[in-house]
C-alpha positions in Angstrom: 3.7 -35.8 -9.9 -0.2 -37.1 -10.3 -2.1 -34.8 -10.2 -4.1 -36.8 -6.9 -0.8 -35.2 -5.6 -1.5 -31.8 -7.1 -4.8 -31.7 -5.8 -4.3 -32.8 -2.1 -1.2 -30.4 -1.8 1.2 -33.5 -1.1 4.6 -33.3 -0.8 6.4 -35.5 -2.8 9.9 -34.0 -2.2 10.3 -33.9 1.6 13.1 -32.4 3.3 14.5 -36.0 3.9 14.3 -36.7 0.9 16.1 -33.5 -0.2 18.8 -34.5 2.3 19.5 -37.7 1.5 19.3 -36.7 -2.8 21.9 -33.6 -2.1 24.5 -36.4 -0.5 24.6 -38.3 -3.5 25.0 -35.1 -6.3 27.8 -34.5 -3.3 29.3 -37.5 -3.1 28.5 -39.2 -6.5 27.5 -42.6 -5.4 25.5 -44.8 -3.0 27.7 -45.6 -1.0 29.1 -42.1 -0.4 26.4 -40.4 0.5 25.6 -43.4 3.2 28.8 -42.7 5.0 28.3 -38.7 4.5 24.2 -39.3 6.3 25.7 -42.4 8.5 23.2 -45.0 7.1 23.1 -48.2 5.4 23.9 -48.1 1.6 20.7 -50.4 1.2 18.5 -47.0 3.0 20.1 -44.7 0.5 19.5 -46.9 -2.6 16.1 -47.6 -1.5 15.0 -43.9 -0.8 16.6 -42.9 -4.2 14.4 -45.2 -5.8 11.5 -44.5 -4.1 12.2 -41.0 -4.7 12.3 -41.4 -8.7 9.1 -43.0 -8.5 7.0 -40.8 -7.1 8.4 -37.9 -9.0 8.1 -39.7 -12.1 11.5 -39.2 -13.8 15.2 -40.6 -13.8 16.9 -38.6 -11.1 20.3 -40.3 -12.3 21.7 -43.0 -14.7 23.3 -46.2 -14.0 26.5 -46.2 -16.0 29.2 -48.4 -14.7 28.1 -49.2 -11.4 27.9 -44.9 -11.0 25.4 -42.9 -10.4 25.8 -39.9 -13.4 23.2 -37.0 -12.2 20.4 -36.0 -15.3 20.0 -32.9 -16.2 16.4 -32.4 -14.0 18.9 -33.9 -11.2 21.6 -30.7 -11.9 18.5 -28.0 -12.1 16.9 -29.9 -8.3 20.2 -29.7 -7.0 20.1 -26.0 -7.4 17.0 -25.9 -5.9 17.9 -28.0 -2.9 21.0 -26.4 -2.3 18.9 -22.7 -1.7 16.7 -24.5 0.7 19.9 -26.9 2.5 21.5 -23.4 3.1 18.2 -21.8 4.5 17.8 -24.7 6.8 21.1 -24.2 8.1 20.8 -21.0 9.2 17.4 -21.9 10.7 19.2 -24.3 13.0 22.3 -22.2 13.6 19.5 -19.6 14.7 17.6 -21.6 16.6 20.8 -23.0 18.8 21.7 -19.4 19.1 18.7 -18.6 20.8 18.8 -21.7 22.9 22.3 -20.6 24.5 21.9 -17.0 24.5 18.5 -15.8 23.8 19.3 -12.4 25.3 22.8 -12.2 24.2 22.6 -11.4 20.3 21.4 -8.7 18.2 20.8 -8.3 14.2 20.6 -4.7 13.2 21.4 -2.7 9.6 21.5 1.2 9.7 21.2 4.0 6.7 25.0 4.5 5.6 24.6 7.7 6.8 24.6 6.6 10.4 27.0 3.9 10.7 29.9 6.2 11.1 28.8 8.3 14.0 25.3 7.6 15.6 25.9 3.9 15.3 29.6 3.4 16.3 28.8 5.1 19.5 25.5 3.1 20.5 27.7 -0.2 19.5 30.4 1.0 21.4 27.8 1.5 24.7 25.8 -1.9 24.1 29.6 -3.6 24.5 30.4 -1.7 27.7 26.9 -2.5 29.0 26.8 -5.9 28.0 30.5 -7.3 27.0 29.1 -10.8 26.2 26.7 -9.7 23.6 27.1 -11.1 20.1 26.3 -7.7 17.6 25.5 -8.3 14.2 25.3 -5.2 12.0 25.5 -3.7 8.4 24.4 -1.1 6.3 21.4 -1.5 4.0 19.4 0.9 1.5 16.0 1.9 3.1 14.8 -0.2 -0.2 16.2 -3.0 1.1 15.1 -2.8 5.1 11.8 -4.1 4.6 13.0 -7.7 3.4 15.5 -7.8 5.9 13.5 -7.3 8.5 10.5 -9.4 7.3 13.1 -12.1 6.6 14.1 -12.3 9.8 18.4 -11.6 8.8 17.7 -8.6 11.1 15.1 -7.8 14.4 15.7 -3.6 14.3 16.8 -1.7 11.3 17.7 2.3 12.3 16.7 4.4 8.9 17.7 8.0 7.9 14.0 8.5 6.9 10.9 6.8 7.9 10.1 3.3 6.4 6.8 2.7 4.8 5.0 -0.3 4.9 1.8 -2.3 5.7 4.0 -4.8 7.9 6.7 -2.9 10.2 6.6 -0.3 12.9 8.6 2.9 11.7 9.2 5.6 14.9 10.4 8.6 14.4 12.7 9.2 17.8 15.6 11.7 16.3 15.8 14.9 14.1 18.3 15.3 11.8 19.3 17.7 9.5 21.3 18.6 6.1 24.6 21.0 6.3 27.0 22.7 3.7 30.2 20.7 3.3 33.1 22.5 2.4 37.1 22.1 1.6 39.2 23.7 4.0 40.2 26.8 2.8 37.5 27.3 1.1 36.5 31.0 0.0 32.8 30.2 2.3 34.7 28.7 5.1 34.1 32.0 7.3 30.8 32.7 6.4 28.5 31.9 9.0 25.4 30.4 7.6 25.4 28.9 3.8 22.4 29.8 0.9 21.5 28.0 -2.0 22.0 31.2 -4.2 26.0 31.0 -2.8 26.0 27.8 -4.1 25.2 28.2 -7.9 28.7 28.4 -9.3 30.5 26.3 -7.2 31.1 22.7 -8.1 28.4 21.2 -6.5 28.4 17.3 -5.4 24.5 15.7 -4.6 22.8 12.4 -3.7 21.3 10.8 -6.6 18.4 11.8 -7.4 16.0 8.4 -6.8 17.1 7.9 -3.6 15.2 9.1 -0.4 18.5 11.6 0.3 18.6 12.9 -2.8 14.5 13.7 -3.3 14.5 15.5 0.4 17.5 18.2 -0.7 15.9 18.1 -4.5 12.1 19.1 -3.7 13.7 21.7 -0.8 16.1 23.0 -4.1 12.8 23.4 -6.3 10.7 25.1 -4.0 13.4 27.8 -3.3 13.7 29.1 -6.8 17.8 28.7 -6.9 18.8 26.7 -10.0 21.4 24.1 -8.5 23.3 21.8 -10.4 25.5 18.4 -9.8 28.2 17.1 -11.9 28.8 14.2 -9.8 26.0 12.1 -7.9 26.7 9.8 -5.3 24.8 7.0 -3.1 25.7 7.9 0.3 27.2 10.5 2.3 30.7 8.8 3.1 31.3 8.5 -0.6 31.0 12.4 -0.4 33.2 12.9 2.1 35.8 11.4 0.4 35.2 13.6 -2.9 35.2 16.7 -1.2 38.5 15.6 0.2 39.8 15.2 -3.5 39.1 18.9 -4.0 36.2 17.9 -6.8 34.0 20.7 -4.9 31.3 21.2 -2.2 28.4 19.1 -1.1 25.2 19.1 1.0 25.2 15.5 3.4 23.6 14.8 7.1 25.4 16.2 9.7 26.1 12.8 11.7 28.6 12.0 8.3 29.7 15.8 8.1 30.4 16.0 11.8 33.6 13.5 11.3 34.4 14.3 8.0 37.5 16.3 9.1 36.5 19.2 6.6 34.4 22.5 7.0 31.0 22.3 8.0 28.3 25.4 7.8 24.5 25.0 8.7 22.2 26.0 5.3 19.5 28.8 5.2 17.5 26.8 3.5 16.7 24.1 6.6 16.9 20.4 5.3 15.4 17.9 8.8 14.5 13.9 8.5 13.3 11.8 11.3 15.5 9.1 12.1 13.7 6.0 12.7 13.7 2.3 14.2 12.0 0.2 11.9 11.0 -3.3 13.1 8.4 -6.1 12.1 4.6 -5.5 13.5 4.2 -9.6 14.1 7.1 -10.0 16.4 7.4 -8.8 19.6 10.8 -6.1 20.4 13.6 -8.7 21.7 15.1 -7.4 24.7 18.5 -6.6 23.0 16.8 -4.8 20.5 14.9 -2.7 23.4 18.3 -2.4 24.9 19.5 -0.8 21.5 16.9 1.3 21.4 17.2 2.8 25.2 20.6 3.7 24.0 19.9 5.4 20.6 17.0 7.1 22.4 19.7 8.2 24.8 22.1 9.5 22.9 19.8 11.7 20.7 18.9 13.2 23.7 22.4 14.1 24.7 23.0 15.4 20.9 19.5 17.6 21.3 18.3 15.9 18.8 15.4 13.9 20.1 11.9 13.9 18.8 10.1 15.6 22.2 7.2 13.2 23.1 8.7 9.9 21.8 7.8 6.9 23.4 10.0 3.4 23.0 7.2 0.6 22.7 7.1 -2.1 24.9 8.7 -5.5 25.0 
């Protein structure tokens, strides 16, 4: 590249160019790549050419009438293959939205609310709306903001508020953290569970440098009790399920705890977080997202559990 080129901030690689350079590291040939683009094998040849001149360096060698990639040809191709793929799903996107502009929704959720909170708004959206294409997965609050900002997702519903110069993050329901026990356990009857009952038994927590597992940490340290773990997990599910192994008792939401299936006691020591909808502040809500949200809003209302005051922003 010149540095003219450099200067004037000139593409020399266009995304025809691109196309036309990935068909023949597909194919291996000129003449295959003209039947993969549907043009004449003189337009391919020509481009290639033209192509290798203005980048200034041999794209591929002429051995045997064959076209054998260089190695700057194999580490483009990786390059071109990353942006191919994004402009795919720019155009699948953009068709989507022609047919159904209404009709789809991208959302991820904190683990520890796609077993209860989430499952049940889903469930509603589909009754309300049966032709409605729903996209969804879980996603670390770490990784919400990239998502969102990305565009793989319009409305992300977090465990704990979402900080950052570039999204929206409203609080609209409370949560809190609860005791999780065995059955059968010698504190199943007890009505209300301490931190001091907790110090000998086996005790299971979030790790540590995760929102989760700072909230019941700092609330740990300010009330004196020395509590251990032996075993740290990610997310509350993955609790669940070692509780159910009998490997000893742990402190999770209650939205998880509530279908767990095992014994579940409120803590003295009173855990909340606000659960959230997180969404971009350049884009305006989509009306399936507002949808989403009318439901969400709903049903922590019908749990209780609602932020009083909240307000769902506008379309």
């Amino acid at each position: 590249m010149g540095s003219e080129d450099v200067e004037a901030g000139t593409m020399v690689f266009k995304l025809r160019h691109m196309e036309v350079f990935r068909a023949v590291m597909l194919t291996g040939s000129i003449s295959g790549a003209a039947k993969m683009l549907y043009v004449s094998q003189p337009a391919v040849s020509k481009l290639v050419s033209y192509v290798e001149g203005r980048l200034t360096f041999r794209l591929f060698d002429r051995v045997n009438n064959r076209l054998v990639p260089t190695a700057e040809a194999h580490t483009l191709y990786r390059e071109v293959e990353r942006v191919y793929q994004a402009a795919l799903w720019v155009n699948e996107c953009a068709q989507s939205l022609a047919s159904t502009p209404s009709k789809q929704l991208r959302i991820c959720c904190s683990a520890s609310l796609s077993t209860v909170i989430l499952p049940h708004a889903l469930a509603e959206m589909k009754r309300r709306t049966p032709s409605m294409k729903i996209e969804w997965h879980t996603a670390l609050m770490s990784e919400m903001p990239i998502q969102i900002l990305s565009k793989k997702v319009e409305l992300s519903i977090s465990a704990l508020p979402v900080l950052h110069d570039h999204l929206h993050s409203l609080a609209f329901m409370r949560g809190r953290m609860v005791c999780v026990l065995p059955v059968g356990h010698h504190l199943a009857d007890e009505p209300i569970i301490e931190f001091k009952q907790l110090e000998r038994e086996p005790l299971l927590l979030f790790r540590p440098d995760i929102p989760f597992g700072q909230l019941i940490a700092d609330k740990i340290e300010r009330s004196g009790v020395q509590l251990n773990s032996f075993l740290d997990f990610t997310n509350a599910p993955e609790a669940v399920a070692l509780v159910k192994q009998g490997l000893g008792v742990t402190i999770i939401d209650e939205f998880v705890a509530q279908d767990s299936g095992l014994v579940v006691k409120p803590l003295k020591e009173n855990i909340e977080f606000d659960v959230s909808f997180v969404y971009s502040r350049f884009e305006p809500v989509s009306e399936s997202a507002q949808r989403m949200m009318h439901v969400l809003l709903s049903q922590a209302i019908s749990f209780g559990r609602h932020i009083e005051g909240f307000k769902l922003p506008e379309a």
